[in-house]
N, C-alpha and C positions, 0 to 999 in steps of 0.2 A: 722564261715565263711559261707555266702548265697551261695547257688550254683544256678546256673539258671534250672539247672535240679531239683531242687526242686519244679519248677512251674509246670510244664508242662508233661507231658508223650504220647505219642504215642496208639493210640485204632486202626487204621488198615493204612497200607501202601500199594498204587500199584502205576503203572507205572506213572498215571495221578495225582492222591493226596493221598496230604496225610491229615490226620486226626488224629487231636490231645484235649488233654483235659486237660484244667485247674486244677493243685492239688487244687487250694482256688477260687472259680469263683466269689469270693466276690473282690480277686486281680485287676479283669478284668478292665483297663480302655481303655472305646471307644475313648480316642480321638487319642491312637497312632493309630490305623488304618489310619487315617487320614493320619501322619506323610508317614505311609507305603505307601499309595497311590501317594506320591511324593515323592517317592525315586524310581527312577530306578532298583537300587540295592536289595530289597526286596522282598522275594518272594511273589506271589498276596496271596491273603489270604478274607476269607470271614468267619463272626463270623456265624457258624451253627447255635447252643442253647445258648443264654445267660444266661441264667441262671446255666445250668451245664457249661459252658466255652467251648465248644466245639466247635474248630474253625478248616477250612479248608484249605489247605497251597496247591495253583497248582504247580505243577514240574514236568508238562507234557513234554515233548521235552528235560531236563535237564538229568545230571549226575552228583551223587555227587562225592565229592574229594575224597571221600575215593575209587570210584569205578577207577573216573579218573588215580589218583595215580596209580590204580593197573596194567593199561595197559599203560602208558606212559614214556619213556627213554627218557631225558633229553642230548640232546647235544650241547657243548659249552657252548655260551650266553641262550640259551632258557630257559635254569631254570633261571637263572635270570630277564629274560624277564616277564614270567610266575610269580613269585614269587612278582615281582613290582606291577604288576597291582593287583594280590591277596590282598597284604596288604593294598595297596590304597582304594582299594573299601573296607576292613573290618574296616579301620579308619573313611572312610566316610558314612557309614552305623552306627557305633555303636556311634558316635558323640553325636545321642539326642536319640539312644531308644536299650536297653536291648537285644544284640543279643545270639543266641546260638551258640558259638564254638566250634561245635562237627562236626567230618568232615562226616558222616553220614548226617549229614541236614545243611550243605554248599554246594551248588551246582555250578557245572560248565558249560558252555555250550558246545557243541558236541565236538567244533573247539578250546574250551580252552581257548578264548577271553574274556569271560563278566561272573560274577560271581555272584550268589544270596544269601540272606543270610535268613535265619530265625528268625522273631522279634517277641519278646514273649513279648503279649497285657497286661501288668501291672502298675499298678500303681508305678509313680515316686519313693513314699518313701518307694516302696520293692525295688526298683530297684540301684546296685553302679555297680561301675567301678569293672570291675573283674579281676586285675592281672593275680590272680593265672591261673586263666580257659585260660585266652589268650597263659598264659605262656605253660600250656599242653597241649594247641593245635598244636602251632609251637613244639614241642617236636614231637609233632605224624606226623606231618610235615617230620622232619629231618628223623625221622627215615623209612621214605617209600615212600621217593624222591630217585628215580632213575635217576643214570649218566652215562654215561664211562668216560665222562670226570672232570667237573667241581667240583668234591672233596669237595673241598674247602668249598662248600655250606653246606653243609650237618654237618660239623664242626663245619663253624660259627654260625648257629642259634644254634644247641645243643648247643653250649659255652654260647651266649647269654641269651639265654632264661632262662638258670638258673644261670644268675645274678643279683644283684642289681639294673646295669640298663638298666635291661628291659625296653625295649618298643618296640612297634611296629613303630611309625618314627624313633629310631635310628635302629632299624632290617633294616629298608628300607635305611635307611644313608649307613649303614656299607657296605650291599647288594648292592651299587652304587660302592662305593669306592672299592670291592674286585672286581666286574666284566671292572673297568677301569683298575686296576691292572693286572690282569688277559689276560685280553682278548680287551687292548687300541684298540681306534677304530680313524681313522686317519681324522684330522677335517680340511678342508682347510678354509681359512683365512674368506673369501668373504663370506661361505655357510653357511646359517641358518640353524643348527642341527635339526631334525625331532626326534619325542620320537618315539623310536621302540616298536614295538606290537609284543607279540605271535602271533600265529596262527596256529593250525597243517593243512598237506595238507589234509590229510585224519580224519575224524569224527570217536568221540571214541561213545559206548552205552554203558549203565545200562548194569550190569552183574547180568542180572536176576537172579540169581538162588540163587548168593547172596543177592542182594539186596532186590530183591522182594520176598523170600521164601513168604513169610505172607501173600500172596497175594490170595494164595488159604484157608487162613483160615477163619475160619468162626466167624461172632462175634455173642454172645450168652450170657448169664446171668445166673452166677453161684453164690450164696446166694448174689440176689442184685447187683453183681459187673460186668460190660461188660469185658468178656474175648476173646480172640482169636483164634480159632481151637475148633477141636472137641479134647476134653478133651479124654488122654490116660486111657485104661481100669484098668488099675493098680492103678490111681491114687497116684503116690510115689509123698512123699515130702519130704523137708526139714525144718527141726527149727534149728534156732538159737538158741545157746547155751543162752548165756549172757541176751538175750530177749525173747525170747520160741517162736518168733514171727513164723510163719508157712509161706511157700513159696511153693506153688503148683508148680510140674513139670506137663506142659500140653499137652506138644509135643515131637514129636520125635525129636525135634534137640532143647534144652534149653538154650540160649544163656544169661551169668552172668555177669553184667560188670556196669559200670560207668554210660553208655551211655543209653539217652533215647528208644533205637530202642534195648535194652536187654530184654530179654524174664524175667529174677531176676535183677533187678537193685538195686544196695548196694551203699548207696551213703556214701563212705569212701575215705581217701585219698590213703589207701594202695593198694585201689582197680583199676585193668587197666579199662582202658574204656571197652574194649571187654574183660574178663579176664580169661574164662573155657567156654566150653560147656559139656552139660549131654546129652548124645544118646540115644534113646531106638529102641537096632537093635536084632531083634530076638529074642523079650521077655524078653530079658534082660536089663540094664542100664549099660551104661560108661561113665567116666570123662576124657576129656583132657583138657590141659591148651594150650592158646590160643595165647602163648610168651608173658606172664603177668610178670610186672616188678617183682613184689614181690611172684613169682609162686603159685603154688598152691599143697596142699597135699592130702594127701590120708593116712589116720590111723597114722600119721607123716611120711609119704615116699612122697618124691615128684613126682611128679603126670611129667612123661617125655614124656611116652609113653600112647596110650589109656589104661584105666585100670578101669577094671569090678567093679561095685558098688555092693554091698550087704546089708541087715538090717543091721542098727543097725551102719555102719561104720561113720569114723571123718574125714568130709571135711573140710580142714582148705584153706579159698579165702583170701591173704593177714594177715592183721591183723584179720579175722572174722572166727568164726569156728560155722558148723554145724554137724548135724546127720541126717545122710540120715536112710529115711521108705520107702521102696519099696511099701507099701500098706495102704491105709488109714482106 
């Protein structure tokens, strides 16, 4: 199974753009830009290096969903208001061209009204239909949709989303039919029905501190590879058991997960999108888990609370296990 995070990965993010890089820039076809240029819905984007595939995504003024999610309470009709127009625009976006649904690079706008998406510039016959990926995104959805009211929401897609029939027009069907149930809205005979909009009164922002840590890091060139941040003195890393493969810890906060915007991305299925962080606070390194579905351990103790790393110890991330070197 292709994942769309196997094209693409992330070289620096701030407020204004972002900047990202082709895994194959042999993949790169110029004509979806085109496509992007006439879609509303698309973030702008401009091809930096064609040859390395380095292309620049604007989302200046924007917030993404993961940020939005985190400051906004849903009352009544409004999650379903919100939730309409979301999957609309990701039906009509992903139609003719390869989007990424990771709600990190889904953005929203301030007032929660109009939504963008990010289209990864590839060639048609890399490019299918991605169930699965749609499917764990509405999962990450459900799971960090806030209500006091509307319940209900939050049930139906997790039920949905992990069944057979999925989809995104019957998510929207069903999301009609629970909020007339719900929440009947009273039609008089004569009056021609208006489609209701969100809108919050008050504008949400980027929660810098999350979203943009990276923004003070540096990019720099470490045997040939562009990395981010000034490289930790210690240099601790991680190998993979199974594979020996080596994974440089670079920073003080090393975020491990599914998702292109992960400081160690493991592209497995066992693995969360966001799924552990590694600290380095006071010379020392810690591991916590990041409420990853398949958790994470530590020497085989699961990993609940922060807990101190040492040579030589057995991180196990879902299905994948390494061994932590505190010094290279």
């Amino acid at each position: 199974m292709i994942d769309l995070n196997d094209w693409i990965r992330v070289l620096s993010k701030n407020p204004s753009v972002l900047e990202t890089i082709l895994n194959d820039p042999m993949k790169l076809d110029l004509s979806v830009f085109d496509k992007m240029a006439h879609d509303d819905f698309s973030l702008r984007s401009a091809l930096h290096d064609p040859k390395r595939g380095i292309i620049h995504y604007s989302i200046e003024g924007l917030v993404s969903l993961e940020d939005f999610l985190n400051q906004v309470t849903f009352e009544d009709r409004e999650g379903y208001l919100f939730l309409d127009q979301l999957f609309e625009t990701a039906i009509a976006v992903n139609r003719n061209k390869p989007v990424l649904f990771d709600p990190s690079y889904v953005f929203v706008s301030p007032y929660g009204d109009k939504f963008y998406f990010l289209v990864v510039p590839i060639m048609l016959e890399e490019w299918m239909f991605q169930k699965e990926q749609i499917s764990s995104w509405v999962q990450y959805l459900s799971k960090h949709f806030k209500t006091h009211t509307a319940y209900e929401i939050i049930g139906y897609m997790l039920s949905l989303s992990q069944s057979d029939e999925f989809s995104l027009p019957n998510l929207i069907s069903g999301l009609v039919n629970l909020k007339d149930h719900y929440y009947p809205k009273k039609r008089h005979f004569f009056s021609i029905p208006k489609k209701e909009r969100f809108y919050l009164k008050e504008p949400v922002h980027s929660l810098y501190y999350d979203a943009y840590s990276s923004a003070s890091k540096v990019v720099h060139e470490e045997n040939g590879t562009q990395v981010l941040g000034e490289p930790l003195v210690g240099k601790a890393y991680l190998i993979q058991e199974d594979t020996q493969e080596k994974f440089m810890i670079q920073f003080e906060s090393t975020v491990v997960g599914r998702t292109v915007s992960c400081d160690i991305q493991l592209l497995e299925d066992s693995i969360s999108l966001k799924h552990a962080e590694i600290l380095y606070e006071n010379q020392r390194y810690y591991i916590k888990d990041l409420k990853s579905r398949n958790k994470t351990f530590l020497n085989g103790k699961q990993v609940i609370r922060k807990m101190r790393l040492k040579e030589g110890m057995r991180i196990q991330f879902g299905n994948i296990n390494f061994i932590f070197h505190e010094t290279g």
